[in-house]
N, C-alpha and C positions, 0 to 999 in steps of 0.2 A: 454431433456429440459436444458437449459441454464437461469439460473437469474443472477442480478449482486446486489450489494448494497454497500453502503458507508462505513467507519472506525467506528470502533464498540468498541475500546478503551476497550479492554477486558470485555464487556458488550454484551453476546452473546441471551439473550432473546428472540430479535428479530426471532430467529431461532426455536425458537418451535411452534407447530401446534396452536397454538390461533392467532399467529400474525404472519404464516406461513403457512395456512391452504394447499397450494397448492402443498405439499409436501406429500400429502396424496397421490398421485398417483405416486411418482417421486422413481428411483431407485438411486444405485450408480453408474451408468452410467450419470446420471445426475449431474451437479453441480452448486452451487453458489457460485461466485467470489466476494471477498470482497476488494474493490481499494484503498488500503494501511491503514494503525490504526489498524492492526487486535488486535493489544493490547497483545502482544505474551511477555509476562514480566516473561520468563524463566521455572523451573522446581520447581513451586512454587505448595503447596497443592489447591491452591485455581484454578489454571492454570491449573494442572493436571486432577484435575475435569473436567472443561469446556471443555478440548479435549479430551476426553473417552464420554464426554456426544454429542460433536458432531459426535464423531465418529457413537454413536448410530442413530445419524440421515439416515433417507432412500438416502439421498444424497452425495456429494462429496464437500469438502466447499474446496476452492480456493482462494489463499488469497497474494498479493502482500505486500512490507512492505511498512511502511510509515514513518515519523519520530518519532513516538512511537513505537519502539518495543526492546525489550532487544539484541541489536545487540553480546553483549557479549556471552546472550546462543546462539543463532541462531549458531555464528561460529561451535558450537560442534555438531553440524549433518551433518551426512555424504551429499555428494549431488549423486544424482542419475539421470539416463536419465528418461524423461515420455513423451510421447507424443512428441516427438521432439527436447523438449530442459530439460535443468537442473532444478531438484528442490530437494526439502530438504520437508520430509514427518516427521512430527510432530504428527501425529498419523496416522494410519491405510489408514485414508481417510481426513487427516487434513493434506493439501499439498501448500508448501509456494513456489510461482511461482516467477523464479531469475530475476535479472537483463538482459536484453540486451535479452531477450529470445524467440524464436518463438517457438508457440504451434499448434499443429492440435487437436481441441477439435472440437465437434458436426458438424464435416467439414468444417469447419470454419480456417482461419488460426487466430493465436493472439497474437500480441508482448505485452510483460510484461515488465516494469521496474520503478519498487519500489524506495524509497527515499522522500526525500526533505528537506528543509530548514525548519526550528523551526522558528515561528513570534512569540513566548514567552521567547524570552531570551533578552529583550531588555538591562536588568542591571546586564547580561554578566553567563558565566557560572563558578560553581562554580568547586574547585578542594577537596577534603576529606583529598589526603595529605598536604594540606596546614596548614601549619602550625596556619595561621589568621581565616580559614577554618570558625571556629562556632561562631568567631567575626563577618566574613563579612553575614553570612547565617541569626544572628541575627540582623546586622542594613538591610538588602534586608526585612526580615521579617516586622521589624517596619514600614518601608515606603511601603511596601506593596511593591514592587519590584518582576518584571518579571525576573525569573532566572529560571535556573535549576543546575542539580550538576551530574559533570562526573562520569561516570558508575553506576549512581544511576536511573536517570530517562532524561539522553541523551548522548549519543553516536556520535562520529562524524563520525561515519560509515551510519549516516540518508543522507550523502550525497555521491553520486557513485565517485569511485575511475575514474583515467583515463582508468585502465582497460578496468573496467565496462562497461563504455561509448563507449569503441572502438569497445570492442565484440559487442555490440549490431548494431551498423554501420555495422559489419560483417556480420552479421546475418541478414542484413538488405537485405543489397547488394544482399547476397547469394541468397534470396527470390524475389531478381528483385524490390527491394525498392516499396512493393507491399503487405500490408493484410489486412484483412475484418475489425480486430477489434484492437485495442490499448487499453490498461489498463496501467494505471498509478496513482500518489498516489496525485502528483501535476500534476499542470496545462502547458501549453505551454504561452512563457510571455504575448502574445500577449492577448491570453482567461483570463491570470489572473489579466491583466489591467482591462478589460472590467467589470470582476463581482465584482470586487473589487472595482473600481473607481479609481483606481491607490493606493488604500491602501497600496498593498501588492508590496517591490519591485522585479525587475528580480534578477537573479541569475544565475549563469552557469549552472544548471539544467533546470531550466526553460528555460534559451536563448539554450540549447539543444533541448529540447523539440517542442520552436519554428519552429527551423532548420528542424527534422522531422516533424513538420506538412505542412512546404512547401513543403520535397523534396519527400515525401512517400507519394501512394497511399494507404486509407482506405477508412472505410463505413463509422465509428464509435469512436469514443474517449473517454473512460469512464475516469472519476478522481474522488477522494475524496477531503481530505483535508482542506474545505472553510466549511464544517458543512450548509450545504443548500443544494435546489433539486431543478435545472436549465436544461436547456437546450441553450446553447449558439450559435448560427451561426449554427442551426442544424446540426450539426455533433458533438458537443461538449458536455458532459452529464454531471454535477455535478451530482455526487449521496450523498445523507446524512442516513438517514434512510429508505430510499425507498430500496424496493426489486421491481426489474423490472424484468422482463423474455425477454431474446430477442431473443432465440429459442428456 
């Protein structure tokens, strides 16, 4: 069995048998994918818990990143081959699926790639060595100003390197521009026009994103990130807090 669900901003609840009942039958052969915000904020005691406590679950949790996640710890795990392509295993059975990556899970094939753009930083991000540093954090504070603050709570690793982006074209190609499923953290510009109303603007992740959903055959396109539970153009899935099964 296969489920998917939305960014869970290190709030992992959702996963236990009250509000997961259907885990009751499920092994570690099975898993649930979570389409970026896994909320992965390092080697913290509170963090540490939460992934030994999923690890206890009868399942396999699967988790792409999204723009919350502590990009600085992630760096310091090793990556390893699984099922086709590269990931970095965070505990036991708590597996963060990379960029640009094809999977062969429940036979199924499945490109991954994590990221995005922060729409909370409109009054800019902040820097710690900055000398103005607790002047500027204090006047953002007083007018209520959308910021955040480097290596504290964003990273400009939330957005794919050109690397990134190329391997995954590689990876693409290799597969005959051709898989069942897409998981991603944002949208494709075109689907983030539409649910947003033009709120949200493009970006070269998203006008990526685009590109593959004209040039690539799939079934399926899950994404998080917009905090809601849609289905766009039928093939397109916001997920927020839903757990869906889709084998």
């Amino acid at each position: 069995m296969i489920f998917i669900t939305g960014d869970c901003h290190a709030r992992y609840e959702r996963f236990g048998q009250k509000n997961f009942p259907e885990q009751r039958t499920m092994t570690k052969e099975d898993c649930v994918i979570v389409c970026g915000d896994f909320g992965y904020l390092g080697r913290t005691k509170e963090q540490d818990y939460w992934i030994r406590w999923l690890d206890e679950r009868p399942f396999t949790t699967l988790w792409v990143d999204g723009n919350h996640e502590n990009f600085d710890a992630l760096k310091c795990y090793e990556t390893a081959d699984w099922h086709g392509g590269k990931v970095q295993f965070i505990g036991r059975s708590v597996i963060h699926l990379m960029r640009g990556q094809i999977y062969e899970i429940g036979g199924r094939k499945w490109f991954t790639f994590g990221g995005a753009q922060s729409h909370d930083i409109e009054d800019g991000i902040l820097d710690p060595t900055d000398p103005m540093y607790q002047r500027k954090k204090q006047r953002l504070n007083r007018m209520g100003g959308l910021y955040r603050t480097r290596h504290v709570d964003w990273w400009e690793e939330e957005m794919p390197s050109e690397e990134e982006m190329e391997e995954g074209l590689g990876n693409l190609e290799a597969a005959g521009n051709a898989v069942d499923y897409i998981v991603t953290h944002c949208a494709p510009t075109g689907i983030q026009s539409l649910l947003s109303d033009g709120e949200y603007r493009p970006d070269r992740l998203t006008d990526y994103f685009e590109k593959l959903s004209q040039n690539v055959r799939f079934r399926n396109w899950f994404f998080g990130h917009y905090h809601d539970n849609r289905v766009i153009e039928k093939r397109f899935a916001l997920l927020y807090e839903q757990i869906v099964r889709i084998l």
